[in-house]
C-alpha positions in Angstrom: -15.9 -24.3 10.0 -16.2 -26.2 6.7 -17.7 -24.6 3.6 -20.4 -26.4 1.6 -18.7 -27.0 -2.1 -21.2 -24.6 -3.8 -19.6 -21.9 -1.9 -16.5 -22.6 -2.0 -16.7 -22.7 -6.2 -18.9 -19.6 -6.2 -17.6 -16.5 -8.2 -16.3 -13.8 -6.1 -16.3 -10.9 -9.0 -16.0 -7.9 -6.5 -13.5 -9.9 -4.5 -11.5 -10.8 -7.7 -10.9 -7.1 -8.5 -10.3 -5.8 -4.5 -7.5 -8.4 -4.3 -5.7 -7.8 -7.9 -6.2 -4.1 -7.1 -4.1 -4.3 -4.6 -1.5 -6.3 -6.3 -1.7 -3.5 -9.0 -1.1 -1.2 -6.5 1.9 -2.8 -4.6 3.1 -3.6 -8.5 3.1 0.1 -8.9 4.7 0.8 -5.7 7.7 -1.4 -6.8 8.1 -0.1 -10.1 8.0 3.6 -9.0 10.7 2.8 -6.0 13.0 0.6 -8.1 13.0 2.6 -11.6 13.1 6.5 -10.0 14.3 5.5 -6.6 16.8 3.3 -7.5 17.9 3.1 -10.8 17.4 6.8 -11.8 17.8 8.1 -8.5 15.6 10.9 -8.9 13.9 11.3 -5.5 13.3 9.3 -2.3 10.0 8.6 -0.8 10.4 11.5 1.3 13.0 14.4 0.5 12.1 17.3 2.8 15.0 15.8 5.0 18.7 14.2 4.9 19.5 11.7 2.9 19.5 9.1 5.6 16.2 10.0 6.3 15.1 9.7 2.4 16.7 6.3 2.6 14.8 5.4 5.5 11.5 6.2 3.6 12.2 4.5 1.2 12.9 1.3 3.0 9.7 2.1 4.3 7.7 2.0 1.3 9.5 -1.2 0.4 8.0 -2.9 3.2 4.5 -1.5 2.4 4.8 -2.5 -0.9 6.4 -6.0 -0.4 3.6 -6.7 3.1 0.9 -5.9 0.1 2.6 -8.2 -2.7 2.5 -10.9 -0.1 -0.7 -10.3 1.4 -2.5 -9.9 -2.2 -0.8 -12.9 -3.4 -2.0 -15.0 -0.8 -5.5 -13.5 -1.2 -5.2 -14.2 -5.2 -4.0 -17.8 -4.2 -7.2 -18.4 -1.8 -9.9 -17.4 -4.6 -7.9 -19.5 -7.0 -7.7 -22.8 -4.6 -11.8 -22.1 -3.8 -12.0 -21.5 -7.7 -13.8 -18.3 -7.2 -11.6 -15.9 -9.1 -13.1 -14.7 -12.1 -10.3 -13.4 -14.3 -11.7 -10.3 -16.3 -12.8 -8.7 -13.1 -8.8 -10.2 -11.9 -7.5 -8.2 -14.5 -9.5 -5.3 -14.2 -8.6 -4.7 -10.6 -5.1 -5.2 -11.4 -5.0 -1.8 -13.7 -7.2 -0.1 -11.6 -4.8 -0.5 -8.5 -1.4 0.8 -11.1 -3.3 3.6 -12.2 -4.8 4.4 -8.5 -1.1 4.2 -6.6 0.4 6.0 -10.1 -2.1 9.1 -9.7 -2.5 8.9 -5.7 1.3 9.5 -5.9 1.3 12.5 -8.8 -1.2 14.0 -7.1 -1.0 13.7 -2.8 2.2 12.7 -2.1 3.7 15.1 -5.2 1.4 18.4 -5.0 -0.4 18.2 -1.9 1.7 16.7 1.0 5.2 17.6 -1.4 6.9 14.4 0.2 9.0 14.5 -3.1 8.9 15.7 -6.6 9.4 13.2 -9.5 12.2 15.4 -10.4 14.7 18.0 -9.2 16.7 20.6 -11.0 14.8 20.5 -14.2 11.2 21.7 -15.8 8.7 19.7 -13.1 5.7 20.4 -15.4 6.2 18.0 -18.2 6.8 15.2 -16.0 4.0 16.1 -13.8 1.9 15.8 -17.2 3.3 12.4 -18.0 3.4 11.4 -14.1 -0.6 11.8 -14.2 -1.4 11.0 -18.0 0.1 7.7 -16.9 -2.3 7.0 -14.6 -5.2 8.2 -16.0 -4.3 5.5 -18.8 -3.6 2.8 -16.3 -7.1 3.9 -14.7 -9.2 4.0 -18.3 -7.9 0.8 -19.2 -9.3 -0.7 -15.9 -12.7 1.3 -16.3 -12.7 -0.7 -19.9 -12.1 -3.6 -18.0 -14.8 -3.0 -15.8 -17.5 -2.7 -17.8 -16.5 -5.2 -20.6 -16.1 -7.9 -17.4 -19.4 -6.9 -16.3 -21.2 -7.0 -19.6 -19.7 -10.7 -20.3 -20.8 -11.4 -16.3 -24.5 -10.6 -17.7 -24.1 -12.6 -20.6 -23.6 -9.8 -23.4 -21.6 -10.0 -26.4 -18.4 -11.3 -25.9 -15.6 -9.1 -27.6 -12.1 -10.3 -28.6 
């Protein structure tokens, strides 16, 4: 099935900001696993077990994080090669997806389903308040986004 070449060069706004959410979200995933995984080895994915099984989880999340890098790169790549990304709502998307996985993480997997903490042997509360301060950046930045890439889609002032 062949597209006509309007459609194919159509803006896809919503599209542009599911797909780059998604990378913002894998992006987020990474960071997280590498920097407090990894690095600082402060918790695993899942610590209510051995550490064989806290290395397993994270392995885990690797692969969910990489299988959504991929699959949102390939996504990104398609609205590109039918020229129908549109780069403000690209970019909101992308902060919207950090600041979703960063408070989705602080909030479900840390308080309600206490897979890990972000910490152990220390004060939890001032890195719960950074944890989820964090996020709620990452998300207000994307909500700026939003509405400044909607406002230039209607034609509105442009800002710098």
């Amino acid at each position: 099935m062949t597209e006509s070449p309007r459609a194919a060069s159509e803006p896809r706004p919503r599209r542009s900001m599911v797909v780059c959410a998604l990378i913002g979200a894998a992006v987020m995933a990474a960071l997280d696993e590498i920097v407090f995984h990894q690095v600082l080895g402060w918790h695993h994915f899942y610590d209510r077990s051995t550490s064989s099984v806290g290395l397993l989880s994270d392995g885990l999340l690797h692969t969910a994080e990489l299988l959504g890098l991929v699959a949102g790169f390939f996504l990104f790549a398609d609205l590109r090669r039918r020229r129908s990304l549109v780069g403000p709502h690209a970019w909101a998307g992308f902060f919207l997806g950090l600041g979703a996985f960063q408070l989705f993480d602080g909030i479900v997997d840390h308080k309600l389903l206490r897979l890990h903490q972000i910490r152990y042997g220390v004060g939890i509360v001032p890195y719960d308040i950074a944890w989820n301060a964090a996020a709620l950046v990452l998300l207000a930045v994307g909500a700026v986004l939003v509405l400044r890439a909607a406002r230039h889609r209607r034609g509105g002032p442009a800002e710098r």
